[in-house]
N, C-alpha and C positions, 0 to 999 in steps of 0.2 A: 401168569404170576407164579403160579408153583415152578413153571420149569426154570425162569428167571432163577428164583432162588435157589433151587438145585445145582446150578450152574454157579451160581455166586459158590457155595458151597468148597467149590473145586480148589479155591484159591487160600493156603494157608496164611498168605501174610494180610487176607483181608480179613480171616478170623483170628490173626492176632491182633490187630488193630482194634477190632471187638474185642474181645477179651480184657483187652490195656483199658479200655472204655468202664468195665464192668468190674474189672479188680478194683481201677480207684474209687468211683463209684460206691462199693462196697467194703473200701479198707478199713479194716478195726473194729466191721462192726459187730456187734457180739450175738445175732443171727446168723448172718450170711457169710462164707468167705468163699471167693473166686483165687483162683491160682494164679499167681504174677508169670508173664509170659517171660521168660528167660531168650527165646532165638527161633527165630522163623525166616523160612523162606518160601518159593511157590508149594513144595510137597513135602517141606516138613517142616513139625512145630512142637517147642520145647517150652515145655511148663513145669513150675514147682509141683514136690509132686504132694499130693494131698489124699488122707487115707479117711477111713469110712465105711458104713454098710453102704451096699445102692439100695435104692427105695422096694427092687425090683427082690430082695432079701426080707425087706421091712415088711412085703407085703405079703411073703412066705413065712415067717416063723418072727414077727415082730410082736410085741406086748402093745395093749391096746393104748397106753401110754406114749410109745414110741409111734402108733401108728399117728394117735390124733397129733403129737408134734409134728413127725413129717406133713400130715397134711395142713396142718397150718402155715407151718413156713412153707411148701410151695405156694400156698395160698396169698402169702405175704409177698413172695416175691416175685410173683406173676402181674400185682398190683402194682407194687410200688418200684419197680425197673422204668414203666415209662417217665414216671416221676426225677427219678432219682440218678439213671443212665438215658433217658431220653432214649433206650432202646427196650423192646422185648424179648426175651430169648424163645429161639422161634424152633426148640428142637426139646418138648417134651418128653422125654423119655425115660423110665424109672432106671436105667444105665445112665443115666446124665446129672442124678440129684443123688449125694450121699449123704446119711445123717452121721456126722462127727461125733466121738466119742462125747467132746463139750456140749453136745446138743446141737452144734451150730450144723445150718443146710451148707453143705459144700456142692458149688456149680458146675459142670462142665460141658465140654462140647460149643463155640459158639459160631460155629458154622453156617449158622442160619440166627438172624435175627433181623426184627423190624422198627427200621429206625421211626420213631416218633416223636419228632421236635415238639412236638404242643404236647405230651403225654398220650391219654387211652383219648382218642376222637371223642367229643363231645357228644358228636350224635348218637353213639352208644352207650352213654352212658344218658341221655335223654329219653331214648328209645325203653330201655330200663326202670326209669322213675313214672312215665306213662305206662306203663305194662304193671308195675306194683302198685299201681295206685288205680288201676281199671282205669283207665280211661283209653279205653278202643279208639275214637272218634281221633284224637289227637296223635296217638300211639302211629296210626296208620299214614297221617297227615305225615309226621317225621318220616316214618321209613318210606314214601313215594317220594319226598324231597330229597331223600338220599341215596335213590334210587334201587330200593329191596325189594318192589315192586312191580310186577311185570305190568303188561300193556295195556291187562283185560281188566284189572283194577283188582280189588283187597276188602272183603265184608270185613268190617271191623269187628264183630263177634265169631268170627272165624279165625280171625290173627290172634283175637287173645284165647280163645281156644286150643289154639296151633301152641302158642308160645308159653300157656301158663304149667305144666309139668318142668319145661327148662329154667323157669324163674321162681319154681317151689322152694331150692333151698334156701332164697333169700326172702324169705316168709316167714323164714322160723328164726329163732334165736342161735338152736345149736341144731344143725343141721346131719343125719348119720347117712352117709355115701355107703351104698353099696350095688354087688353086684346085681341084684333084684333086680334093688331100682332101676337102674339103667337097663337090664332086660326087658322090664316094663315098657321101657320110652321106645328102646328098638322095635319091641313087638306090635305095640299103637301106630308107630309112624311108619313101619314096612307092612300095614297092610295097606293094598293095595283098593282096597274096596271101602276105606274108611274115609271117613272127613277128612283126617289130617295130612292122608296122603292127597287129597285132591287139593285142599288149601295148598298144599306144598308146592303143586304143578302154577301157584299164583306169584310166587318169589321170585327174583333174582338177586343174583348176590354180586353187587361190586367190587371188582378188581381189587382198591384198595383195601380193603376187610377181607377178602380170602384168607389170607394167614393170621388174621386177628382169631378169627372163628375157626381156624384149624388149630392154633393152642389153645385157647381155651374150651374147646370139644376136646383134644390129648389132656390136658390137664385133669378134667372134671373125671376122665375116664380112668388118670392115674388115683384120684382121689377112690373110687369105685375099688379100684384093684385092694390100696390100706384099708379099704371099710374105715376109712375117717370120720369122726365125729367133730364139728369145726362150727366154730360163728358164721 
């Protein structure tokens, strides 16, 4: 799946096609603006051009004001793309998100994205509402149906175990991203001698969710970088 996309990558006038998809998508709106593609071909591609900090500025010498905006609109529009473009943009990068002088997120890059005709897959967001609401027993049922579960099977106080530090900021109101945090999570789940790492060796991850779970793991990581504070 990843090399798929990589390869997709290659081709400009597929990423202007994306692009055409995600500017009107987003035209006028007073968060978001995507840059209008002007002229493409296989290896190159001409877009309006569009100014801004990048996030990757925001997250160096940005006011904590600027920081919690940018992480909200990423936040907004990691959600509301499948929604609203029926795609996700599949290339996180804080060189790819500027904050506009108006506040608005300017987009770029869309090189990579994944199309979702029904919006965010259901079962993850089902997967989600059993994990916030404890319910192991059912939690587990979903993801062996969807196939996130290996051979050998899934204790269901193990998986909410496993899963409940990744579903913490949706526990709180206003939630503060930082580097810690996520050192925290790295340093629990790379030990090798711990629960989480052997619960881990119990998953599998399906094809189609690959790049679901690769931007929103870049996302949440971008959000770490601004120390965002965010609903």
């Amino acid at each position: 799946e990843l090399y798929d996309s990589t390869v997709s990558e290659l081709d400009y006038r597929t990423e202007a096609d994306t692009q055409r998809i995600f500017s009107a998508a987003f035209r006028d709106d007073r968060q978001f603006h995507v840059p209008s593609v002007l002229a493409s071909a296989p290896k190159v591609l001409v877009t309006e051009w569009a100014d801004g900090r990048a996030l990757s500025r925001i997250s160096a010498d940005g006011s904590p004001e600027e920081r919690n905006l940018a992480g909200e609109l990423l936040t907004e529009f990691q959600f509301s793309s499948p929604v609203r473009a029926r795609l996700m943009h599949g290339d996180p990068h804080p060189g790819n998100f500027l904050l506009a002088d108006d506040g608005r997120l300017v987009v770029l890059d869309f090189g990579a994205a994944i199309p979702l005709p029904e919006g965010i897959p259901t079962v993850l967001t089902s997967m989600m509402r059993h994990a916030l609401a404890d319910d192991a027993d059912q939690l587990v049922k979903v993801m062996t149906r969807a196939g996130y579960v290996g051979r050998g099977g899934l204790d269901p106080a193990d998986a909410m175990a496993f899963l409940n530090p990744f579903i913490e900021p949706m526990r709180e109101p206003v939630f503060h991203f930082d580097r810690a945090w996520m050192q925290g999570i790295m340093a629990v789940y790379g030990d090798v001698s711990g629960r989480e790492f052997r619960t881990s060796r119990s998953f599998a991850l399906p094809r189609e969710f690959v790049l679901i779970h690769r931007v929103l793991s870049a996302s949440v990581g971008m959000l770490c970088q601004l120390q965002a504070s965010a609903p």
